[in-house]
mmCIF file as gemmi writes it, N, C-alpha and C atoms, coordinates in Angstrom:
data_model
loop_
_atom_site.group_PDB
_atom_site.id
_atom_site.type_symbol
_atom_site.label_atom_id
_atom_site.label_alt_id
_atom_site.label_comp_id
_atom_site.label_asym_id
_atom_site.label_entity_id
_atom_site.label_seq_id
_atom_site.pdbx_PDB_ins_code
_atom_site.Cartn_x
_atom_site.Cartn_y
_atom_site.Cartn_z
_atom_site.occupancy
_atom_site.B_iso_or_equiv
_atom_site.pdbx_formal_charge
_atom_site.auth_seq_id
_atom_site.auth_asym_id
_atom_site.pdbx_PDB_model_num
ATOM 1 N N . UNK Axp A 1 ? -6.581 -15.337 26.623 1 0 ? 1 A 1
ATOM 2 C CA . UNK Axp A 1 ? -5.177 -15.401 26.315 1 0 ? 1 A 1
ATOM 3 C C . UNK Axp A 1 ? -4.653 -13.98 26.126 1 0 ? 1 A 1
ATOM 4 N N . UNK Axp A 2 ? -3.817 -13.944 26.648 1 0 ? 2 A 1
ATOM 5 C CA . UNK Axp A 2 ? -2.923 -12.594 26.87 1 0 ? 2 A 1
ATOM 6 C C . UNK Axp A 2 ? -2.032 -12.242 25.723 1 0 ? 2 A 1
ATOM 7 N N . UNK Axp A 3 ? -1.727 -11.212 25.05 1 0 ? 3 A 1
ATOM 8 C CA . UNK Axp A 3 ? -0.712 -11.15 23.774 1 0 ? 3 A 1
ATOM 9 C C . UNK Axp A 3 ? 0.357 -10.154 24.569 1 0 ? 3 A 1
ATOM 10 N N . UNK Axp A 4 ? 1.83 -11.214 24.256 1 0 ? 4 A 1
ATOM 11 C CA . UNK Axp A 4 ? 2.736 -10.417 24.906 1 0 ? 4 A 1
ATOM 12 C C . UNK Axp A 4 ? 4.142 -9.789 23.71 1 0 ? 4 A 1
ATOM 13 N N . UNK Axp A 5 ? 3.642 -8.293 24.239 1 0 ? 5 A 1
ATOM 14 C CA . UNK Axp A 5 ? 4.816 -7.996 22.845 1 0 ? 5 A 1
ATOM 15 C C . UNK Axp A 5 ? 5.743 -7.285 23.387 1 0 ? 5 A 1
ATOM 16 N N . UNK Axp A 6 ? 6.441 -8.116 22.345 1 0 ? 6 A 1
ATOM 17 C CA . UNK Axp A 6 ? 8.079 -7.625 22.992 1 0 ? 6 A 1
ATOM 18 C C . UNK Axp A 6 ? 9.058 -7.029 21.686 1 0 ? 6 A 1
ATOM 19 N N . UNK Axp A 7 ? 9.317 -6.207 22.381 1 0 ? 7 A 1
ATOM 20 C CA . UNK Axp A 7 ? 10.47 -5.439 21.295 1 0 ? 7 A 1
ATOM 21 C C . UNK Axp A 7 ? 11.601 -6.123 20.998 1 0 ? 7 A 1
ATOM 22 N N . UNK Axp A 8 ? 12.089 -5.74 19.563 1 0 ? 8 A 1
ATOM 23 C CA . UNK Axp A 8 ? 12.942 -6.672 18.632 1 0 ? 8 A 1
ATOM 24 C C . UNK Axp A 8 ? 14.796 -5.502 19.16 1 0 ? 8 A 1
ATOM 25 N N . UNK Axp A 9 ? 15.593 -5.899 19.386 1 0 ? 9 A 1
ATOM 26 C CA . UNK Axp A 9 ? 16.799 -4.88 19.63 1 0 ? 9 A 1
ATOM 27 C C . UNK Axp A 9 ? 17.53 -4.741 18.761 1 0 ? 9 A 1
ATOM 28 N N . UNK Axp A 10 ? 18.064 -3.688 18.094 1 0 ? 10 A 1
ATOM 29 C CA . UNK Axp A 10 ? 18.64 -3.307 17.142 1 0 ? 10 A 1
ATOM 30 C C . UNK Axp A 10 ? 17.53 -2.942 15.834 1 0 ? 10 A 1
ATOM 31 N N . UNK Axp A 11 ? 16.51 -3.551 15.551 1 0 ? 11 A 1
ATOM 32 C CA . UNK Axp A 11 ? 15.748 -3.557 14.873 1 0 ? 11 A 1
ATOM 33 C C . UNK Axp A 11 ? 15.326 -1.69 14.263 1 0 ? 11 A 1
ATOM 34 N N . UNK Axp A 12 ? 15.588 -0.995 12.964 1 0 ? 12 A 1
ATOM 35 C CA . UNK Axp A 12 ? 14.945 0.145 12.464 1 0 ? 12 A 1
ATOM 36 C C . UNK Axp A 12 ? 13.97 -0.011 11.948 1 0 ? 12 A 1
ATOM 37 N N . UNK Axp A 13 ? 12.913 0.452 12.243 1 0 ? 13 A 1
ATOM 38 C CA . UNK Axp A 13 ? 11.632 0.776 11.405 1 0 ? 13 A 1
ATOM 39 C C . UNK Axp A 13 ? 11.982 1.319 10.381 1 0 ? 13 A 1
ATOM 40 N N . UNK Axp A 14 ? 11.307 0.384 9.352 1 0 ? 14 A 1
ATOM 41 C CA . UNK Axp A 14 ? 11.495 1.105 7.947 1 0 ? 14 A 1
ATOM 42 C C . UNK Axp A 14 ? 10.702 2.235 7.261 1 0 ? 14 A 1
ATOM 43 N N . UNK Axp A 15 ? 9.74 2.378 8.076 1 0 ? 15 A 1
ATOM 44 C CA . UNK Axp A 15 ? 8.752 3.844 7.983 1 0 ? 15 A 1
ATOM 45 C C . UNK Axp A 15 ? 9.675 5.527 8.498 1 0 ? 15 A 1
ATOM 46 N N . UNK Axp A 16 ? 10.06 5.326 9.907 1 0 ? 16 A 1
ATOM 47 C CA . UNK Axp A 16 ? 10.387 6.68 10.319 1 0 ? 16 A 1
ATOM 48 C C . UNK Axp A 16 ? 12.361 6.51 10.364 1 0 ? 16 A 1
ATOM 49 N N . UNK Axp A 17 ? 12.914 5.136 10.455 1 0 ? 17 A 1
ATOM 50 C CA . UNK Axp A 17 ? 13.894 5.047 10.346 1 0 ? 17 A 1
ATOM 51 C C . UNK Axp A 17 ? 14.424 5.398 12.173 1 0 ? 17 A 1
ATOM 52 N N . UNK Axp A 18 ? 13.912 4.997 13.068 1 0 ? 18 A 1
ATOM 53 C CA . UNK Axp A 18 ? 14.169 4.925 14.382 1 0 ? 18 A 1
ATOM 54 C C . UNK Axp A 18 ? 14.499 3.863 14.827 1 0 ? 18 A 1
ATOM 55 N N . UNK Axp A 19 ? 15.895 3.677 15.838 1 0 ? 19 A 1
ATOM 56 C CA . UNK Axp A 19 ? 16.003 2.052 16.163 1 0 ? 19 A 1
ATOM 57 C C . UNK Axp A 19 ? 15.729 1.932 17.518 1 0 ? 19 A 1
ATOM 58 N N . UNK Axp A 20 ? 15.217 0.53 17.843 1 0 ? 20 A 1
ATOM 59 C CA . UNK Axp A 20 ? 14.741 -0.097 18.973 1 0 ? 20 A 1
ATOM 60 C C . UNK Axp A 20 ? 13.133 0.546 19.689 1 0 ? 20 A 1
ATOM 61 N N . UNK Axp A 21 ? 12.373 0.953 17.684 1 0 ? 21 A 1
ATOM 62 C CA . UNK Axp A 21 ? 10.877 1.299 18.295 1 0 ? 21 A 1
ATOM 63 C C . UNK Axp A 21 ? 10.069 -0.162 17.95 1 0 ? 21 A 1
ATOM 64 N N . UNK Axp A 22 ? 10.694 -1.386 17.434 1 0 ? 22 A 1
ATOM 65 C CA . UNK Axp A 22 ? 9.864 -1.855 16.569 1 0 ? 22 A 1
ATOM 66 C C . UNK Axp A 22 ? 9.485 -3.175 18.188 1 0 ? 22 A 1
ATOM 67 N N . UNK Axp A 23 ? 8.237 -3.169 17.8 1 0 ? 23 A 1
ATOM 68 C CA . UNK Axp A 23 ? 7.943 -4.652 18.655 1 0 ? 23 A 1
ATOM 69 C C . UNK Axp A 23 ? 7.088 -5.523 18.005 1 0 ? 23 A 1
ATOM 70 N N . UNK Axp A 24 ? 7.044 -7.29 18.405 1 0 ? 24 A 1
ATOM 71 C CA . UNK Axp A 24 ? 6.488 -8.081 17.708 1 0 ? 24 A 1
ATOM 72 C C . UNK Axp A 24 ? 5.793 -8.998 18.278 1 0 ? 24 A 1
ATOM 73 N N . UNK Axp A 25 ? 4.121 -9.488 18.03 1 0 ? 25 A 1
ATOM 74 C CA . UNK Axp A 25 ? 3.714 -10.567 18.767 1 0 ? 25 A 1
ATOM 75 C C . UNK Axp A 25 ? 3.27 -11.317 17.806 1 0 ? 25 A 1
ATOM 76 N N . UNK Axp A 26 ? 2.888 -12.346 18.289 1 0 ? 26 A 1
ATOM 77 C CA . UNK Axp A 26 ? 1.935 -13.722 17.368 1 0 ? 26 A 1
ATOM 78 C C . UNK Axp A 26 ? 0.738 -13.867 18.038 1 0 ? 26 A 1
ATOM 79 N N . UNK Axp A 27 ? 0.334 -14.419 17.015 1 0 ? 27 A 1
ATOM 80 C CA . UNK Axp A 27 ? -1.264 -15.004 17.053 1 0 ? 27 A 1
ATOM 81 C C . UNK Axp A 27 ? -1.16 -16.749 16.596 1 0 ? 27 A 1
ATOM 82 N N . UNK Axp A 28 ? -2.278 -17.476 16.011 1 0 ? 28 A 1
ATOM 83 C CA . UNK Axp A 28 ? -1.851 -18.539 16.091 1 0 ? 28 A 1
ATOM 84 C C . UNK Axp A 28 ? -1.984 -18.347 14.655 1 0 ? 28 A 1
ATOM 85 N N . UNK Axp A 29 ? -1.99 -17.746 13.665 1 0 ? 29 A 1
ATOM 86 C CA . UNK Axp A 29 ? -1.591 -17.915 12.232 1 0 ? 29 A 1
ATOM 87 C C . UNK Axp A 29 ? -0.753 -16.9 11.632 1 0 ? 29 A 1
ATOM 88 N N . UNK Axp A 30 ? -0.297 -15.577 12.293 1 0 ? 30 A 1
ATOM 89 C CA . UNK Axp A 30 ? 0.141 -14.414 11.881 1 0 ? 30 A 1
ATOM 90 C C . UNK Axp A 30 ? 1.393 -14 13.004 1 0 ? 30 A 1
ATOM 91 N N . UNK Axp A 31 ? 2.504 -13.381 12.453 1 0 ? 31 A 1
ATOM 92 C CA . UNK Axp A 31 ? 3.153 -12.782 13.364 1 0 ? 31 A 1
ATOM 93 C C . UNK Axp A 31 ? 3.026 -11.384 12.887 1 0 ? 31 A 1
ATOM 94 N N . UNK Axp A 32 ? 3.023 -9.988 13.657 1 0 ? 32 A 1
ATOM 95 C CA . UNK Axp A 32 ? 2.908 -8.699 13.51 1 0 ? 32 A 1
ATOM 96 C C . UNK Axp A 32 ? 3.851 -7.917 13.958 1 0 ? 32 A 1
ATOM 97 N N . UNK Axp A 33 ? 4.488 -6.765 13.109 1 0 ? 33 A 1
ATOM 98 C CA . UNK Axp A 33 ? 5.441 -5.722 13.621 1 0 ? 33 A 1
ATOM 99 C C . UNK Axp A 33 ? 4.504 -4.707 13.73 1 0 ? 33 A 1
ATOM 100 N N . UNK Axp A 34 ? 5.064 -3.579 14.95 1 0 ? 34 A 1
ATOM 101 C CA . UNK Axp A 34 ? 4.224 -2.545 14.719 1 0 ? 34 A 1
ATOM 102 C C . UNK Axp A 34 ? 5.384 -1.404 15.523 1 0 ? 34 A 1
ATOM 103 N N . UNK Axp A 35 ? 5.493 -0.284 15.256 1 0 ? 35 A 1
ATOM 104 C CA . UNK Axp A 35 ? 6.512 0.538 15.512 1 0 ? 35 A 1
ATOM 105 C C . UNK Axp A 35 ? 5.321 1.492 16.69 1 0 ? 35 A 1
ATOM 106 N N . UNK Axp A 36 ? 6.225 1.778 17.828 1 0 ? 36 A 1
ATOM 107 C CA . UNK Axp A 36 ? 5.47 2.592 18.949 1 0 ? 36 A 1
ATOM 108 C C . UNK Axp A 36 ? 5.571 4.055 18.578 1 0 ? 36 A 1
ATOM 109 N N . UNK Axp A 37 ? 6.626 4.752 17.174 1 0 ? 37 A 1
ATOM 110 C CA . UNK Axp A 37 ? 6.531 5.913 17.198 1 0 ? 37 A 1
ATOM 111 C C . UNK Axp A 37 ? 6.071 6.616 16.34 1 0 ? 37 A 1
ATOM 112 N N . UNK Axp A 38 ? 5.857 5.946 15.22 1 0 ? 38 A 1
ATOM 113 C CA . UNK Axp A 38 ? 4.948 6.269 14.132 1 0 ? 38 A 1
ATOM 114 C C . UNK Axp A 38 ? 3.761 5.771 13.419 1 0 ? 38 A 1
ATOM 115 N N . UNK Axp A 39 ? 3.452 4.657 14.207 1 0 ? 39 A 1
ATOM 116 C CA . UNK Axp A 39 ? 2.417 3.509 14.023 1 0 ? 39 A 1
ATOM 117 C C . UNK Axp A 39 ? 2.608 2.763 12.637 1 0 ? 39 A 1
ATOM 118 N N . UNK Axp A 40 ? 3.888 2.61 12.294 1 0 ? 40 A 1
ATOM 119 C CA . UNK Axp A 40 ? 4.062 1.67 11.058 1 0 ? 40 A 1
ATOM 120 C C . UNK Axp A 40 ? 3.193 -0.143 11.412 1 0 ? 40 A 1
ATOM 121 N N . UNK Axp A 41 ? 2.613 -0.839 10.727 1 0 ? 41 A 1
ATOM 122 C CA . UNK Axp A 41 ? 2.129 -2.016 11.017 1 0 ? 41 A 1
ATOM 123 C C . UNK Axp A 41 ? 2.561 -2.9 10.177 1 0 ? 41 A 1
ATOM 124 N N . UNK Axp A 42 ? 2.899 -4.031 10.342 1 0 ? 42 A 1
ATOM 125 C CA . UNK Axp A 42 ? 3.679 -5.234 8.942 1 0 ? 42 A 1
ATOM 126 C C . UNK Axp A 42 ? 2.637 -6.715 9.473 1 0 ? 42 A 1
ATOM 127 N N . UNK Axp A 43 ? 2.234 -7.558 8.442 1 0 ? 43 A 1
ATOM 128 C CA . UNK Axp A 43 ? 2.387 -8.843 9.094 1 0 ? 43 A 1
ATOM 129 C C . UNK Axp A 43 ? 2.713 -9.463 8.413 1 0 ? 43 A 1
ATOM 130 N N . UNK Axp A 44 ? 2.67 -11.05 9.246 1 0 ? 44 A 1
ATOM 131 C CA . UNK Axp A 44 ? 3.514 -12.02 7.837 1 0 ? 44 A 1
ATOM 132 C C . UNK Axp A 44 ? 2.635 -13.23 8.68 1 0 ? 44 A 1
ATOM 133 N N . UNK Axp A 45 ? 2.471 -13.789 7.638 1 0 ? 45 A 1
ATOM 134 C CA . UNK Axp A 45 ? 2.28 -15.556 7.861 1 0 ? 45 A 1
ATOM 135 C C . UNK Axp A 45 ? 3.349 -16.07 8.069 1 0 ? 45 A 1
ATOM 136 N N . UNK Axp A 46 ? 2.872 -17.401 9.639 1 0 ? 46 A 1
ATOM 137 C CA . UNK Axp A 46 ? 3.96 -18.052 10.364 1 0 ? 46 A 1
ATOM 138 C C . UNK Axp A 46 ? 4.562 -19.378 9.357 1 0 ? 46 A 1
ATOM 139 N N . UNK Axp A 47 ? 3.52 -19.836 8.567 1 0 ? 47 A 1
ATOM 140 C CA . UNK Axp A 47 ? 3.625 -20.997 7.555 1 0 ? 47 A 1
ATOM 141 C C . UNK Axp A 47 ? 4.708 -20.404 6.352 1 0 ? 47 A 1
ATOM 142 N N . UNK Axp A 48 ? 5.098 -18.832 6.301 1 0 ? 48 A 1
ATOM 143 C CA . UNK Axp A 48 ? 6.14 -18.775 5.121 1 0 ? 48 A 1
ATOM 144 C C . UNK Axp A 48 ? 5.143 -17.938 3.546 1 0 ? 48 A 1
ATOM 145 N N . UNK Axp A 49 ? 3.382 -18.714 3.527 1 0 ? 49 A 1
ATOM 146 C CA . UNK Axp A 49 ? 3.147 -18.277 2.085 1 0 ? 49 A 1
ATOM 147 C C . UNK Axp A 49 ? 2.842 -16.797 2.224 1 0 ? 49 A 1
ATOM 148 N N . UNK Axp A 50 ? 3.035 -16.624 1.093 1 0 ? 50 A 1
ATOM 149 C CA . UNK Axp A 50 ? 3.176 -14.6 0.809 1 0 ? 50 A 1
ATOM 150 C C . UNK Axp A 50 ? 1.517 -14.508 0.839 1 0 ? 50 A 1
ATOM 151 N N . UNK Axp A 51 ? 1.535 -13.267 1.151 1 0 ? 51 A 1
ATOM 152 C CA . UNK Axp A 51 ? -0.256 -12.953 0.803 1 0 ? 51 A 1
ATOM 153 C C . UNK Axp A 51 ? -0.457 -12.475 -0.63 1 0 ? 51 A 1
ATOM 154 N N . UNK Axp A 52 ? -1.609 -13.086 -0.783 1 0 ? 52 A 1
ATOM 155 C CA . UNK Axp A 52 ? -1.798 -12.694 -2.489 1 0 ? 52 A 1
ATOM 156 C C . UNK Axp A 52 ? -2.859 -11.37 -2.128 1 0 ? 52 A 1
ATOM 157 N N . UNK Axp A 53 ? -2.371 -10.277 -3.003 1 0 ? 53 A 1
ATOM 158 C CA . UNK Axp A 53 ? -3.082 -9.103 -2.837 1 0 ? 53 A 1
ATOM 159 C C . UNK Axp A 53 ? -2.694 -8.97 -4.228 1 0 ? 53 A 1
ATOM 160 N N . UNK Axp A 54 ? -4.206 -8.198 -4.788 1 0 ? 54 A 1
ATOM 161 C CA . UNK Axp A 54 ? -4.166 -7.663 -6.289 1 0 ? 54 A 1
ATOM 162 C C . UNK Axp A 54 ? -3.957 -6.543 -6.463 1 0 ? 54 A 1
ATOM 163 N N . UNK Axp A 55 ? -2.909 -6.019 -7.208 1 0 ? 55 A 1
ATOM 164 C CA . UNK Axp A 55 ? -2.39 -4.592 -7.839 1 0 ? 55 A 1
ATOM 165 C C . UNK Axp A 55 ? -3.636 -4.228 -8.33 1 0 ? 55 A 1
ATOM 166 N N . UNK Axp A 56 ? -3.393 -3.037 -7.946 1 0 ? 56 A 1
ATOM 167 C CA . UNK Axp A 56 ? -4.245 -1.421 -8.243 1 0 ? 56 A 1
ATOM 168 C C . UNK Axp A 56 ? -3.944 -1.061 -9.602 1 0 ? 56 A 1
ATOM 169 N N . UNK Axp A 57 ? -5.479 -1.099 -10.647 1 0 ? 57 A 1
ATOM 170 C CA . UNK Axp A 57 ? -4.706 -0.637 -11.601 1 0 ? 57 A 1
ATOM 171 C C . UNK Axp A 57 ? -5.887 0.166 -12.099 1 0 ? 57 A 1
ATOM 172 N N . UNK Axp A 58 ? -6.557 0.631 -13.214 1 0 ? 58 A 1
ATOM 173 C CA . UNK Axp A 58 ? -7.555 1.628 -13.581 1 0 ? 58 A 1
ATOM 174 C C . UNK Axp A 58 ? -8.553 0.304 -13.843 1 0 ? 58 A 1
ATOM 175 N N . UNK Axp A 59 ? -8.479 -0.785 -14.08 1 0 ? 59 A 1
ATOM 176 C CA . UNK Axp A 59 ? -9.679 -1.356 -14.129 1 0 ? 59 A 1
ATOM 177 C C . UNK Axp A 59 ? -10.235 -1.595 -12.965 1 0 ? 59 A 1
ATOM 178 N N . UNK Axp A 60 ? -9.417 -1.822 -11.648 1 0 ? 60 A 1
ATOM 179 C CA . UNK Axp A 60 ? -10.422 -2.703 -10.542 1 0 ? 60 A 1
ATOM 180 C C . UNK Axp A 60 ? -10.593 -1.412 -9.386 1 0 ? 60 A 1
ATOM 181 N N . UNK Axp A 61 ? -10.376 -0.131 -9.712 1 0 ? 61 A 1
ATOM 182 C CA . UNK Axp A 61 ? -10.874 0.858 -8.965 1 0 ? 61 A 1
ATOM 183 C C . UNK Axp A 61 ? -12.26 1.464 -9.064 1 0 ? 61 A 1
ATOM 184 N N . UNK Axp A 62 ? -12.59 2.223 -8.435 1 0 ? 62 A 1
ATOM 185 C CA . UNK Axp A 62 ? -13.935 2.747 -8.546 1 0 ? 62 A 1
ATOM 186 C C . UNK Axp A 62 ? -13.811 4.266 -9.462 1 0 ? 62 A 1
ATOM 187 N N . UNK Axp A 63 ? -14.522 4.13 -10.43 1 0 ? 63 A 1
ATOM 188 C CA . UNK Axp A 63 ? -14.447 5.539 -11.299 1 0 ? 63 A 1
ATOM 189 C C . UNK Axp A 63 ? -14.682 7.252 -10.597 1 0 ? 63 A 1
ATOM 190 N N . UNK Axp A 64 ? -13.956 7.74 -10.795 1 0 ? 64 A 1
ATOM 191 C CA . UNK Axp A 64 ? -14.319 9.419 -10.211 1 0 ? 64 A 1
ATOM 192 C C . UNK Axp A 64 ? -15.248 9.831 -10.622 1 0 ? 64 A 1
ATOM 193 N N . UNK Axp A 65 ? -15.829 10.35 -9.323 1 0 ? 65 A 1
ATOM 194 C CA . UNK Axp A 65 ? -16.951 10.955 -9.486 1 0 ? 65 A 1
ATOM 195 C C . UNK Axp A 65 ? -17.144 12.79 -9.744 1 0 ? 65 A 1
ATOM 196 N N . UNK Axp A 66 ? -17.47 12.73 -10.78 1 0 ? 66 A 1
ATOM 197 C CA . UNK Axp A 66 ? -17.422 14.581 -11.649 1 0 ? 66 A 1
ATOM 198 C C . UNK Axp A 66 ? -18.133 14.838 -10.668 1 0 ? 66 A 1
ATOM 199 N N . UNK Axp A 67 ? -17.941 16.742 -10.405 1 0 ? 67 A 1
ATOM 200 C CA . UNK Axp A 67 ? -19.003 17.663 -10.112 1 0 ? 67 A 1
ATOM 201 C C . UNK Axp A 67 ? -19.966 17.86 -10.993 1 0 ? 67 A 1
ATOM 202 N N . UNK Axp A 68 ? -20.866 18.675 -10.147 1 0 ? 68 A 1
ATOM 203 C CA . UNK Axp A 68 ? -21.823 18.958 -11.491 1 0 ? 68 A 1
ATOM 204 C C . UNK Axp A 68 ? -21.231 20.189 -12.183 1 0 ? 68 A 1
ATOM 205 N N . UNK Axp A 69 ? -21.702 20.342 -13.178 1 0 ? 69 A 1
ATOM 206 C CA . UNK Axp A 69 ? -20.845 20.983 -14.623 1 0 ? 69 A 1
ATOM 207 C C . UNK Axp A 69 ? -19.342 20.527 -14.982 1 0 ? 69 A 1
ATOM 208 N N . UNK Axp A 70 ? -19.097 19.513 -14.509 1 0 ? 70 A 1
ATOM 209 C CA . UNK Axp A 70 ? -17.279 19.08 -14.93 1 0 ? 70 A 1
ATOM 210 C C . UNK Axp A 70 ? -18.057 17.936 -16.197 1 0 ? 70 A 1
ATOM 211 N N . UNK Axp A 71 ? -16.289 18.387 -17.098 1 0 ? 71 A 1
ATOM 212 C CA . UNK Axp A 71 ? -16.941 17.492 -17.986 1 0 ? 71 A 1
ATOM 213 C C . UNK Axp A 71 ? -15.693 16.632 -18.423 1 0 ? 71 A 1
ATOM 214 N N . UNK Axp A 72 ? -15.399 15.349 -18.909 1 0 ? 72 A 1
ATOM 215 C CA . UNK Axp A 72 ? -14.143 14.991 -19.153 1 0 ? 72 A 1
ATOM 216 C C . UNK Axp A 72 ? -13.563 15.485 -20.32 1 0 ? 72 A 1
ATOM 217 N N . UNK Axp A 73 ? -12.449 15.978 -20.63 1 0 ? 73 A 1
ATOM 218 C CA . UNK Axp A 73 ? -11.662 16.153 -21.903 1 0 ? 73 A 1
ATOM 219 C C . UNK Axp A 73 ? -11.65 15.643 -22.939 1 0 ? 73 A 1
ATOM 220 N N . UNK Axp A 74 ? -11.778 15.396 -24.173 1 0 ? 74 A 1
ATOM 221 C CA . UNK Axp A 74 ? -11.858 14.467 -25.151 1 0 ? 74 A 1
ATOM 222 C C . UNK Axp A 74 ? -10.3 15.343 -26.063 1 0 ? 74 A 1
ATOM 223 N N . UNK Axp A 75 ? -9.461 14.663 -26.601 1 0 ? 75 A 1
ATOM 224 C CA . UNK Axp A 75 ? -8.526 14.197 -27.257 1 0 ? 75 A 1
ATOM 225 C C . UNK Axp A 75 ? -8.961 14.273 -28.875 1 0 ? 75 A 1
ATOM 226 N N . UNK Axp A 76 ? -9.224 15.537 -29.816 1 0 ? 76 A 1
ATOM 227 C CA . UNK Axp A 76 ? -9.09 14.968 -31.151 1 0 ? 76 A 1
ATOM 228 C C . UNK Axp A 76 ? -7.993 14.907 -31.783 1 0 ? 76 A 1
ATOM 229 N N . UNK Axp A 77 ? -7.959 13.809 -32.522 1 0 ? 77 A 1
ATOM 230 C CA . UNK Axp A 77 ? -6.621 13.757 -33.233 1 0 ? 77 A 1
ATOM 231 C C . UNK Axp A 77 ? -6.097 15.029 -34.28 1 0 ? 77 A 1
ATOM 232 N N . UNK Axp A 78 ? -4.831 15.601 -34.661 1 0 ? 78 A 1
ATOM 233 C CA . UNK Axp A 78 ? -5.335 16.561 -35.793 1 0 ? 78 A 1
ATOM 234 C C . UNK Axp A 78 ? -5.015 16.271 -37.169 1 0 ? 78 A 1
ATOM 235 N N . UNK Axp A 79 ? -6.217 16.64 -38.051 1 0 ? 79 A 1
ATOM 236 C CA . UNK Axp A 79 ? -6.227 16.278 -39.363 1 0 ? 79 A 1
ATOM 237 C C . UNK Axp A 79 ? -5.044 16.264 -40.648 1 0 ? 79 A 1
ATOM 238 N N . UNK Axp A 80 ? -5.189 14.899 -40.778 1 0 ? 80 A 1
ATOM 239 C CA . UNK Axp A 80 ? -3.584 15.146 -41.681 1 0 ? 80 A 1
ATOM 240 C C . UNK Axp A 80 ? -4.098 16.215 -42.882 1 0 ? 80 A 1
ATOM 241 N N . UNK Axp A 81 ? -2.392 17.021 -43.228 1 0 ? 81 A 1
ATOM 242 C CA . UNK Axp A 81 ? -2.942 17.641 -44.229 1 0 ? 81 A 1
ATOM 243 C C . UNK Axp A 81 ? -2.357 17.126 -45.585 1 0 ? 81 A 1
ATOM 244 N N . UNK Axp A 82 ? -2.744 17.278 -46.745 1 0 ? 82 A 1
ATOM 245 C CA . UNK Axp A 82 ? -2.628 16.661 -48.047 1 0 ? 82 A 1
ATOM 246 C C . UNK Axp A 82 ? -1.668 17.559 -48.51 1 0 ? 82 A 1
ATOM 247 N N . UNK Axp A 83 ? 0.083 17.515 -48.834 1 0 ? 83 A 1
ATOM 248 C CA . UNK Axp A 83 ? 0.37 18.22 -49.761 1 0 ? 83 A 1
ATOM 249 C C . UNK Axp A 83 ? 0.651 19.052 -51.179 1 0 ? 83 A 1
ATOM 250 N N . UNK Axp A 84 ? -0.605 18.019 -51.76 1 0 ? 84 A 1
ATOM 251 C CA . UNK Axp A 84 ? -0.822 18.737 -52.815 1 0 ? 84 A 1
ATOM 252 C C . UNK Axp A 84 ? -0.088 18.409 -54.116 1 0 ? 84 A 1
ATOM 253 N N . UNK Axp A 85 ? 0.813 17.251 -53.684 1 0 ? 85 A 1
ATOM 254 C CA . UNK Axp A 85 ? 1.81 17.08 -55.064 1 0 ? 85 A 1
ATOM 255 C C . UNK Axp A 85 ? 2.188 15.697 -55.777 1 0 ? 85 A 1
């Protein structure tokens, strides 16, 4: 099976902001944008449901990796002082 893509008219890419780069084909569960001048890529499900993708946050990333001799910063608080009266 052959995929035939055809450009959308009037259509701006929302990446480089150029009109009449964007073109679009289907598959049998996905339709795809993809821009010929900056390689922007989009897809969407033909059924309507959104894709569930999980936000990036400091727990579900992978920890940085130090050089050797780097060391992380530590934060002391500073000591209250007593005024005396």
């Amino acid at each position: 099976m052959t995929v035939i893509k055809r450009f959308i008219a009037g259509a701006v890419c929302p990446r480089c902001g150029q009109m009449d780069c964007l073109r679009m084909y289907r598959d049998d569960e996905r339709e795809f944008r993809e821009c010929v001048r900056c390689d922007f890529e989009d897809t969407q499900r033909l059924d309507g449901t959104p894709e569930v993708q999980e936000l990036e946050t400091r727990v579900n990333q992978a920890k940085p990796v130090l050089d050797a001799g780097e060391r992380p910063i530590r934060f002391v608080p500073n000591p209250v002082k007593d005024s005396g009266k």
